[in-house]
C-alpha positions in Angstrom: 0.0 0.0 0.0 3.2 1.9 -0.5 0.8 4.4 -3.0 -3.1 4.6 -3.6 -4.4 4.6 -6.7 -6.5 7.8 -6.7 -8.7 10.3 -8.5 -10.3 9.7 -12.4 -8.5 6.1 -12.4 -10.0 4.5 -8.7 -13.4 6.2 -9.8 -14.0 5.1 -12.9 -13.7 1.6 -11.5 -17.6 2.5 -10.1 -18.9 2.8 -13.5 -18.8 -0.7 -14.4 -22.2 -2.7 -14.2 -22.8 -4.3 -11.7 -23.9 -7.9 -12.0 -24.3 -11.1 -9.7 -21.4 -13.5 -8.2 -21.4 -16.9 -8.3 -20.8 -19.6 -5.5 -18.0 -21.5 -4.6 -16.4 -24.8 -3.2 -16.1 -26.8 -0.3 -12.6 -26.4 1.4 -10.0 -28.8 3.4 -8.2 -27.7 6.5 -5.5 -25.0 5.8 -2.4 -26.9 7.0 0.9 -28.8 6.1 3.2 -27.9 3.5 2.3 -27.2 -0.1 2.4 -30.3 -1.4 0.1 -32.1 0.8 -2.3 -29.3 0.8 -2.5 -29.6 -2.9 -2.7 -33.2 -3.1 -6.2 -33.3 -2.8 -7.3 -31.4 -6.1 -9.3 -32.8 -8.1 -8.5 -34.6 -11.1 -8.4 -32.5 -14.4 -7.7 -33.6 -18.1 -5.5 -30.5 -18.7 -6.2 -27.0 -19.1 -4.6 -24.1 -18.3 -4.6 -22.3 -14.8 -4.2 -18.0 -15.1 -3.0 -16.1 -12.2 -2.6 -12.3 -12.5 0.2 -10.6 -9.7 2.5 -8.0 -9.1 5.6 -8.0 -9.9 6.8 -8.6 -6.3 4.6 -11.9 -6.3 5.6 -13.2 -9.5 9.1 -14.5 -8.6 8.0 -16.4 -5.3 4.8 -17.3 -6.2 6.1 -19.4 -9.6 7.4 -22.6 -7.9 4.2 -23.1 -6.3 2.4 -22.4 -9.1 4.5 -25.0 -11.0 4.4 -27.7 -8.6 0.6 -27.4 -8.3 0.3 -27.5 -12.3 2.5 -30.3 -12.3 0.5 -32.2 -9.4 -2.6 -31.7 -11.5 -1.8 -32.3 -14.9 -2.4 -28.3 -16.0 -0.5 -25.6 -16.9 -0.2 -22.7 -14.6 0.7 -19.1 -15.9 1.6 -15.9 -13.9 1.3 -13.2 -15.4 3.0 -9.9 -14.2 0.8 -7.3 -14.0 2.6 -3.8 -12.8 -0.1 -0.8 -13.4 -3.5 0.0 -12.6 -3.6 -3.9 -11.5 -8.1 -3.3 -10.4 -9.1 -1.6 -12.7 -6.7 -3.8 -15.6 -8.7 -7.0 -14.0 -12.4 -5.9 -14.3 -12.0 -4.0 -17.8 -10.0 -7.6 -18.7 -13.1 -9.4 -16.6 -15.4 -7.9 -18.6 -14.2 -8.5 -21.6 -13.5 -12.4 -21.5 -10.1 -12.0 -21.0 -9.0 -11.8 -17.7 -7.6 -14.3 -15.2 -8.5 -17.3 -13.2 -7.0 -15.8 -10.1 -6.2 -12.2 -9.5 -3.6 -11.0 -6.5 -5.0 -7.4 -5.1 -5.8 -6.1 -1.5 -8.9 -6.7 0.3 -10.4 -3.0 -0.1 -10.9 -3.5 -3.6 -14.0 -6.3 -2.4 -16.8 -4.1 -2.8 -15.9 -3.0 -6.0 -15.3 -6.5 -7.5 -18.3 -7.8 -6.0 -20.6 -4.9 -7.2 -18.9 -5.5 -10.7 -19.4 -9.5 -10.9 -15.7 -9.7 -11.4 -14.6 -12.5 -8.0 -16.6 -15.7 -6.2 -16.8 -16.1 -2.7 -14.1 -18.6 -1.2 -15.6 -21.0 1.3 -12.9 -21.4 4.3 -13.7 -24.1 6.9 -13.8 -22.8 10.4 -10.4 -24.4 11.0 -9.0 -22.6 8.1 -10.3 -19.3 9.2 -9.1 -20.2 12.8 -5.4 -20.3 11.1 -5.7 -16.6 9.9 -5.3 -13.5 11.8 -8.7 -12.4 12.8 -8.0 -8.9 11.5 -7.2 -10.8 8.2 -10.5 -12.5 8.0 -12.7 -9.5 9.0 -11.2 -7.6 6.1 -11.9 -10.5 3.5 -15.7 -10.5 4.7 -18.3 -8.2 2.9 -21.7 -9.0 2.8 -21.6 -11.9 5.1 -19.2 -13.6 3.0 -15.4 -14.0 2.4 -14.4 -13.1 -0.8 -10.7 -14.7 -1.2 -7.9 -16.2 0.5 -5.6 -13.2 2.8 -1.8 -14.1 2.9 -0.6 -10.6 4.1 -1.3 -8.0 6.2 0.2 -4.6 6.5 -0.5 -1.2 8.5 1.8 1.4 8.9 3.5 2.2 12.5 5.7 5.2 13.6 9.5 4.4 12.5 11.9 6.6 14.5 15.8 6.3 14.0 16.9 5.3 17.7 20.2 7.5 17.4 18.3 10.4 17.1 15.2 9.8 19.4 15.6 7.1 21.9 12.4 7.1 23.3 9.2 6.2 21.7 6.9 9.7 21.9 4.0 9.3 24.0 1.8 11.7 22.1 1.9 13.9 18.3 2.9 16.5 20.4 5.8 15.1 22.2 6.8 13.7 18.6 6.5 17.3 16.7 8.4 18.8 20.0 11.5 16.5 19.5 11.3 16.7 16.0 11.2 20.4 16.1 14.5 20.8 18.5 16.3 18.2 16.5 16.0 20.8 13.6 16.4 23.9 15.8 19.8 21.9 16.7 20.6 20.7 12.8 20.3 17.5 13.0 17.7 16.7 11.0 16.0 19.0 7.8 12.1 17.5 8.4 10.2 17.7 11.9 8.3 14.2 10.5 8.2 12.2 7.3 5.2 11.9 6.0 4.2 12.3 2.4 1.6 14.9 1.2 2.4 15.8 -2.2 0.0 18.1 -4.3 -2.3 15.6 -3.9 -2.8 14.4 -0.6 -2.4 11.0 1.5 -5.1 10.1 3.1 -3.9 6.7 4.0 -1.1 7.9 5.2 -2.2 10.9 7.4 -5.6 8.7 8.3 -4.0 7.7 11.8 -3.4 11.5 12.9 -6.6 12.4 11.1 -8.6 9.6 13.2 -7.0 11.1 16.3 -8.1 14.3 15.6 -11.5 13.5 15.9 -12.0 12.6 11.7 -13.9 9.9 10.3 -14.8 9.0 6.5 -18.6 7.1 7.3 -20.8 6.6 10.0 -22.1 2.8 10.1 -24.9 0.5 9.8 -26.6 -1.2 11.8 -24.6 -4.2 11.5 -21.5 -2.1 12.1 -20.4 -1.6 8.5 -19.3 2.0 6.9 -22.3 3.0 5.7 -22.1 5.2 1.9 -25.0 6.8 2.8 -23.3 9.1 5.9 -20.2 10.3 4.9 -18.4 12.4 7.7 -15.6 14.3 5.9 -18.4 17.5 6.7 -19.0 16.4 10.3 -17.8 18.4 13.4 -15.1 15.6 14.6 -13.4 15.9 11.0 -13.1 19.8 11.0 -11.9 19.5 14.0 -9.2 16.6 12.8 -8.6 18.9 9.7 -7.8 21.8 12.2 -5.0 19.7 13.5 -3.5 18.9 10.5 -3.8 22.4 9.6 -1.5 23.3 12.8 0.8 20.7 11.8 1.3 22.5 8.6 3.2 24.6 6.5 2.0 27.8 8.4 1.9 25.8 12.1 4.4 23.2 13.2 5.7 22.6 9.9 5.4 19.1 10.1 3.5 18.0 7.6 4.5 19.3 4.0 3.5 19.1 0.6 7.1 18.9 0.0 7.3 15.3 0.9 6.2 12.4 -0.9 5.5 9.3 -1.5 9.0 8.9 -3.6 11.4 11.1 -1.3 9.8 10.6 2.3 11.6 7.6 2.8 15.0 8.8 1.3 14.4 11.1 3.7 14.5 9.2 6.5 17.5 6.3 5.6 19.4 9.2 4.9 19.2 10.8 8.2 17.8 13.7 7.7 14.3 12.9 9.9 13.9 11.4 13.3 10.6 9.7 12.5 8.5 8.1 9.6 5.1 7.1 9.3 5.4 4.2 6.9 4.6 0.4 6.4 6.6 -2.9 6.1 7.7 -1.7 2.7 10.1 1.0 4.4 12.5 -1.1 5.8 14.2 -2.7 3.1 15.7 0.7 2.5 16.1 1.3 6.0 18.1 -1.4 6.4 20.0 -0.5 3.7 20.9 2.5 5.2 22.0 1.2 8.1 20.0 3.3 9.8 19.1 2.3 13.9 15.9 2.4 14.1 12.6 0.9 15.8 8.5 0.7 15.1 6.0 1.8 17.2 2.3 2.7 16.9 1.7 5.8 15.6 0.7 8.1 18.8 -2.1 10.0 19.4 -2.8 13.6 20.2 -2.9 14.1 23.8 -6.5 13.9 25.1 -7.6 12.8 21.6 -8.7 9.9 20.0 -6.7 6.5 19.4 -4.5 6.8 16.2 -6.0 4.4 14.2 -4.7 3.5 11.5 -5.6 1.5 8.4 -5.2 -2.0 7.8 -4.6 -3.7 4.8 -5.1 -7.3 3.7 -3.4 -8.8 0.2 -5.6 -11.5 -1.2 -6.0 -14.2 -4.3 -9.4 -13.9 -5.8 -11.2 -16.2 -7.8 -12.1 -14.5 -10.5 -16.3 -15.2 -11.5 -15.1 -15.3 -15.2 -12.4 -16.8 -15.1 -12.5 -20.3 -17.9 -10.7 -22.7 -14.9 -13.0 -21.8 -12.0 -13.0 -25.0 -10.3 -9.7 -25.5 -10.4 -9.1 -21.9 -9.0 -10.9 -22.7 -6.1 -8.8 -25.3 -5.3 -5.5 -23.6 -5.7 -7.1 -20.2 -3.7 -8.5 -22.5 -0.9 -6.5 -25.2 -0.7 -3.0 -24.8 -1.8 -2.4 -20.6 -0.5 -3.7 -21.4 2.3 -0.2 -22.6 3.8 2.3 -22.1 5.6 5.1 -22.9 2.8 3.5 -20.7 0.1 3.0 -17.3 2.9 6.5 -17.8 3.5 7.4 -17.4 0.3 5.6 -14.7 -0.5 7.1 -12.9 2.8 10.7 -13.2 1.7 9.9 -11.6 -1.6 7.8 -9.1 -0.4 8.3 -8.4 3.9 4.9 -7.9 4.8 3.6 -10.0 7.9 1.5 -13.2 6.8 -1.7 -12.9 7.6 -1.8 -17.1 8.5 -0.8 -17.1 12.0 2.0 -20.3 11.4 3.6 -18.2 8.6 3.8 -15.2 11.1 5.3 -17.2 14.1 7.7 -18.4 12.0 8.7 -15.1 10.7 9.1 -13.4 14.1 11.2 -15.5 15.1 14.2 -14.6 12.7 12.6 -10.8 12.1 11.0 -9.2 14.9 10.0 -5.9 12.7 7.1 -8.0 11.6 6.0 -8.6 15.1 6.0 -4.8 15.8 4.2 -3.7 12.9 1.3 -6.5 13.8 1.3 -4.6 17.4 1.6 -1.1 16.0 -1.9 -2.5 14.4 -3.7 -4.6 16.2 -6.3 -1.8 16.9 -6.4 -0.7 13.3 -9.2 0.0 11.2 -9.7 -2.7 8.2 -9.3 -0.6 5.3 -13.9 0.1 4.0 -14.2 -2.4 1.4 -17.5 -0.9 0.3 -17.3 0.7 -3.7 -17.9 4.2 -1.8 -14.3 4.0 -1.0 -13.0 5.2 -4.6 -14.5 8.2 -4.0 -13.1 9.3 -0.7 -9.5 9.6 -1.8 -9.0 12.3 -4.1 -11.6 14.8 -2.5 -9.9 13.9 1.0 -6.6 15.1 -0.4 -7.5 18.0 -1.8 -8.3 19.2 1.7 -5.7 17.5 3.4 -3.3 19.6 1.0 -5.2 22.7 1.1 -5.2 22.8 5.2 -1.3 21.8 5.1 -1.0 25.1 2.9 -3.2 27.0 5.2 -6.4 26.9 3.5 -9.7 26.7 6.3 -10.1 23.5 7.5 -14.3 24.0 7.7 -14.0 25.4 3.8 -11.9 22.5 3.2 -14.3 19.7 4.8 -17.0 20.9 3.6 -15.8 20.8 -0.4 -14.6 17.1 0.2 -18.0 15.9 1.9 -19.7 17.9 -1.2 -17.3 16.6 -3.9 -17.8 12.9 -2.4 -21.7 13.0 -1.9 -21.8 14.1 -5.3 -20.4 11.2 -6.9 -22.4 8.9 -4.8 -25.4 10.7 -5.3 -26.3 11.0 -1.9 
């Protein structure tokens, strides 16, 4: 989730028809290694297996994908697919060409469903007992779960040791010690976070959240309801007040000036004390060789908890796919290991989202331990459609209030700009 996919291209997504989703297939038990897990597939006289993924899922996921064509007398492809990945699937979808399986995060659910593009998965209980429970809540919508989760990722507050010691207790403790570490020259930026001309809402979401900001009020079964969106509401002027006084005319701590290709440059090159980033960091942290430790992001004193977003990566079974069946099997039964999240950790460090995976893991790389903690509170990224249109009209006024625009002026164009497009 290094970068969202905002603006014309996330809402165009919504103007796809929607249509109905199929259902789906009993599951086994998601244990053992890869091979035994995929010895129970069901017989097939050939055919050819399609799997869509990024490129950072392309490398580890291959072996697997070979042993289980092999095992099953079918040819498996994976396809590297490196731009616009959602909206590439449900155009392909739609037109009879897409995938069997498609690799994407959980939020994109709502969007899928509403289009007819991805099938439910069936999980036993004891599979969905071997997940994360934050993993499983993300990959529900509508009562069902809607693909198999291997990773989960939030972002935490990363602070070079050398530089800060302590963890801050507070934003205000943080933006105080950033401040003097500038006063002093240490450091050139009081935080990294990116802004950019366009805004970050996931990003800034956990500050926002503190502030008293929320995007949608809920149902009554507790989902975010489209119908109230509360970018207009007192709490979120409020929240956009704070991130005003953390701006460009206040604290200077948030700055269009960073982004989401120099903020973390930024910080492995010493020139910041802290970072509000994900797993994706650390690589180039490391790198570096820059001390550092993770944290949850803090909250404002006397303000709300920090919240911040959590993210779920998933294989989906894609409703038009020509190999369904056999797409089932291979979401359900052969991903669901230990052997296969493994995998796709060491290509991509992102903490598995099946608990065996992520015991494993800690034990030779405690970062992914402290990133699960800095989360564990999070708030599932909304899954509902109504999503695409909270991003670009939320940065706008994030930006505008960094530069010292009104924060109620600001609000109250987002809440407009987004009720418009959902015709609320």
């Amino acid at each position: 989730m290094r970068i969202r996919a905002l603006g014309v291209a996330a809402l165009a997504t919504l103007a796809f028809a929607a249509t109905a989703c199929g259902g789906s297939s009993s599951q086994t038990p998601a244990e053992g290694t890869a091979s035994s897990a995929a010895s129970s597939a069901p017989a097939t006289a050939g055919g050819t297996l399609v799997i869509w993924a990024d490129p950072n899922r392309v490398k580890a996921l291959k072996p697997f994908a070979d042993q289980f064509g092999t095992e099953n007398g079918v040819t498996v492809e994976v396809k590297e697919i490196s731009k616009d990945n959602q909206t590439t699937f449900l155009t392909a979808s739609q037109q009879g060409s897409g995938p069997d399986i498609m690799i994407g995060a959980h939020d994109w659910i709502g969007n899928l469903v509403q289009n007819g593009a991805i099938d439910p998965v069936t999980l036993t209980e004891e599979q969905k007992a071997a997940f994360s429970p934050k993993a499983i809540q993300a990959m529900t919508f509508n009562g069902q779960i809607y693909g198999a989760p291997y990773a989960v990722e939030n972002i935490a507050l990363i602070r070079n040791t050398q530089l800060a010691p302590d963890a801050p207790a507070t934003i205000e403790d943080m933006i105080a010690k950033g401040k003097e570490l500038k006063k002093d020259g240490k450091v050139k930026e009081v935080l990294c976070l990116p802004v950019g001309q366009k805004g970050d809402a996931f990003h800034v979401y956990p500050i926002f959240a503190s502030g008293g900001g929320a995007l949608f009020g809920t149902t009554s079964s507790g989902d975010p309801d489209p119908k109230q969106v509360l970018l207009g509401s007192e709490g979120s002027v409020k929240a956009f007040e704070k991130l005003a006084e953390l701006g460009e005319k206040g604290e200077g701590a948030l700055r269009t000036s960073l982004t989401n290709e120099n903020y973390i440059p930024t910080f492995a090159g010493g020139k910041c004390a802290f970072l509000i980033s994900g797993p994706w960091a650390i690589g180039e942290i490391k790198k570096a060789g820059v001390s550092y430790d993770i944290t949850a992001v803090p909250p404002f004193k006397d303000g709300q908890p920090a919240t911040p977003f959590v993210g779920v990566q998933a294989f989906f079974v894609a409703s038009k796919g020509k190999n369904k069946a056999l797409a089932q099997e291979f979401v359900a039964n052969y991903v669901t290991n230990k052997d296969v999240a493994k995998a796709l950790y060491d290509a991509d460090p992102r903490p598995p989202a099946l608990s065996a995976a992520l015991e494993e893991v800690q034990a030779s790389d405690p970062d992914a331990a402290k990133f699960m903690e800095a989360g564990k509170d999070g708030l599932p990224m909304p899954a509902i459609p109504a999503m695409a249109a909270i991003w670009e009209p939320f940065g706008i006024a994030e930006t505008s209030v960094v530069k010292g625009g009104d924060p109620a002026k600001a609000a109250a164009a987002a809440q407009k700009a987004i009720d418009g497009a959902l015709k609320n």
